[in-house]
Phi, psi and omega in degrees: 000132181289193157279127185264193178272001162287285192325316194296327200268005176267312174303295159329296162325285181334313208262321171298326172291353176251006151122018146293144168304299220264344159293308178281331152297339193267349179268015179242355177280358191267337207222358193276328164303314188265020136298322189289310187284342157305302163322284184302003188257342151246027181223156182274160200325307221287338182256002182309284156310347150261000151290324189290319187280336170309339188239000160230020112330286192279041182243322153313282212273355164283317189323307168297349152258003199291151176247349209078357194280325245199126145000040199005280168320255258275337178290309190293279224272037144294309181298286176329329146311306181302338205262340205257340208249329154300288167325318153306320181274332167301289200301353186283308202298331162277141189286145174277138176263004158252136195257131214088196169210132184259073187327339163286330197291327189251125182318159239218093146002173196210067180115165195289130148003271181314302187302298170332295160342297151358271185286337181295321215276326188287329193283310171278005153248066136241145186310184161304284167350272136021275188004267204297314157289011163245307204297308189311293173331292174297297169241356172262340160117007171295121160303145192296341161313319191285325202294307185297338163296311187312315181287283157125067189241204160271170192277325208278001205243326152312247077092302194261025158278324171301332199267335194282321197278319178306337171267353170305327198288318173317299187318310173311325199273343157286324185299000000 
């Protein structure tokens, strides 16, 4: 039977957590696209790349605790969460030194204003649940196992908020 890429990226973990090199490089060249793309759907561009390595810093100093209970994937961007919801909360905690608002200063959209708008008004009358089981799904590329883990619901349960919210939005989107 072959190996599929959860397992191989499972496989991976295993031999990098007892201190193969070349095991860990290939689980971060493997997995640094959906970190990266993760990364990048909350921070503005500039900072996409020193989260990413900050979060496999901490992946480093984690590796040797990971069990396996979790996913690979669904284990890296937990981390990658925790390093962008730490970085937010740093930057909170510091004064802003700019004074006013300095219109060169805030980064340039990925796309039209207006459609974002959009979709944040469609995205926020669904319950949280819903949401949170589409977006994980949907638009960040988590499989529904990874997405119940993350949560810590059932896959069946997970499957039908998705099913649930795609049908809310249509309605919305008809309406």
């Amino acid at each position: 039977m072959p190996v599929t890429h959860i397992d191989d990226l499972e496989h991976l973990a295993a031999h990098a957590r007892t201190g193969s090199r070349s095991a860990l490089e290939d689980l971060v060249r493997r997995t640094r696209p959906d970190v990266t793309r993760y990364i990048a759907r909350r921070v503005p561009q500039d900072r996409v790349e020193e989260l990413t390595q900050e979060t496999y810093l901490r992946v480093l100093g984690a590796l040797r605790r990971y069990s396996g209970r979790a996913p690979v994937r669904a284990w890296l961007l937990a981390i990658a969460r925790n390093t962008v919801v730490d970085r937010y909360r740093s930057d909170a905690a510091r004064p802003d030194c700019v004074g006013g608002t300095d219109w060169e200063l805030v980064p340039a959209s990925r796309g039209r204003f207006d459609e974002y708008l959009a979709l944040r008004t469609l995205l926020d009358s669904l319950s949280p649940e819903r949401r949170q089981a589409f977006v994980l799904t949907q638009v960040e590329g988590c499989t529904y196992e990874e997405a119940a883990r993350l949560v810590g619901a059932p896959v069946g349960t997970i499957r039908s908020r998705v099913a649930r919210a795609r049908s809310d939005l249509v309605r919305q989107v008809a309406a």
